[in-house]
N, C-alpha and C positions, 0 to 999 in steps of 0.2 A: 951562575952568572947573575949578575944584576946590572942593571943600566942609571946610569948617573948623568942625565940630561946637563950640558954646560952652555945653552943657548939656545936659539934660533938658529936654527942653518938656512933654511930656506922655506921660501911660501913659495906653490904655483898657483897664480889665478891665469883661467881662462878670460882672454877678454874679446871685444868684439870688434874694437878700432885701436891695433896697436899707435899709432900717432897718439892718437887722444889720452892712450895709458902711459906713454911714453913721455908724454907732456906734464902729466897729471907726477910720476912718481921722478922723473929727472927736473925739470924745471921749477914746479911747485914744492914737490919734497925732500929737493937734492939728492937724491939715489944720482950716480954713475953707472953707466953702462960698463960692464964688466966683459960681459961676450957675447959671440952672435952668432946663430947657428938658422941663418936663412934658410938651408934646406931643409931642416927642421919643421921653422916655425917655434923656436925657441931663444928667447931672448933674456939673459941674466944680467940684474942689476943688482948694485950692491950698496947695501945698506948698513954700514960700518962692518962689523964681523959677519953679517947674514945677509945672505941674497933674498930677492924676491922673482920669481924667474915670469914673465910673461910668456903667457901660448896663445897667438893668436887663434880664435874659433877656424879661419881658413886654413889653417897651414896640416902638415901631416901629423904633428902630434894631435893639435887641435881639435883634428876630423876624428880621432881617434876615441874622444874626452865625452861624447854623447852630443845630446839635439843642443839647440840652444840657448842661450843662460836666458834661467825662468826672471819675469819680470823686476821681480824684488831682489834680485842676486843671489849665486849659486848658491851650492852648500855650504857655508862655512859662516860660521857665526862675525870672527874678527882676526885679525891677528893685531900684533902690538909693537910698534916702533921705539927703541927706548932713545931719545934724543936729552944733548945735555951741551950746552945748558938749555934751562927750561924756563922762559919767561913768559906766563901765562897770559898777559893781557897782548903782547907784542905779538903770541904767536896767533892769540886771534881776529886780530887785526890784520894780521898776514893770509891769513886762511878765507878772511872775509875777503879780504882785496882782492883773493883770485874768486871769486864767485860760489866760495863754498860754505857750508851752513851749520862751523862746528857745536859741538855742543859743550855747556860752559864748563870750566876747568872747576873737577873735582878732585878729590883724593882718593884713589883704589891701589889695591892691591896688585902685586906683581911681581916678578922673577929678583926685583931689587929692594923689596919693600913696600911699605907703603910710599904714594910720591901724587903729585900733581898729574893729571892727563884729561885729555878730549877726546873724542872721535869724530871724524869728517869720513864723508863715502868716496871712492873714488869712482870713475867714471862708470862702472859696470854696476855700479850699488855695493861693492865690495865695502865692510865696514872697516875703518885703520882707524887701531889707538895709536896718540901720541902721547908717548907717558915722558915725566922727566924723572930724576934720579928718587929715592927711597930716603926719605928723613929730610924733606925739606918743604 
């Protein structure tokens, strides 16, 4: 057998004030909320082909995930948004205008190539790249 990765499926972060992650990834990053599983404590939003699923720290998965999120954000290095089109001065202007502190648009590497991207933190410290397409 071999595994032949074709995406992002999905991120879980824990977070601590689902409003505030909810604001931060639907309103500021335009994610849609896809599903909702209240009794849970599990909330999917969808971010073109790949979700990013929220678990609030309260809820029953949450409690389940360990103590809580150390002060510099959990485990997890970053994950990566691939957004398109990609207009680098526009989108950080948009990023500033909501109170966030990205950093300046370089060129790296990624699942499409090399391409333009930033990272901004979401509300947990969570790190998100914004990358645009490969060859431009």
């Amino acid at each position: 057998m071999q595994i032949a990765p074709l995406g992002l499926d999905h991120v879980v972060l824990r977070v601590s004030d689902l409003d505030r992650s909810l604001a931060f990834y639907c309103d500021i990053l335009g994610c849609v909320m896809d599903r909702r599983r209240d009794d849970l404590g599990l909330y999917h939003l969808r971010a073109g082909s790949a979700q990013i699923d929220l678990v609030p720290l309260s809820g029953q998965i949450g409690q389940r995930g360990g103590g809580p999120l150390a002060p510099n954000g959990p485990n997890m290095d970053h994950f990566c948004l691939r957004i398109d089109p990609f207009d680098g001065p526009a989108l950080l202007e948009y990023l500033r205008g909501h109170g966030l502190e990205p950093e300046e648009i370089a060129q790296r590497y990624g699942a499409g190539g090399d391409g333009p991207s930033t990272y901004v933190r979401d509300p947990d410290g969570n790190t998100v790249e914004l990358k645009g397409p490969g060859g431009t």
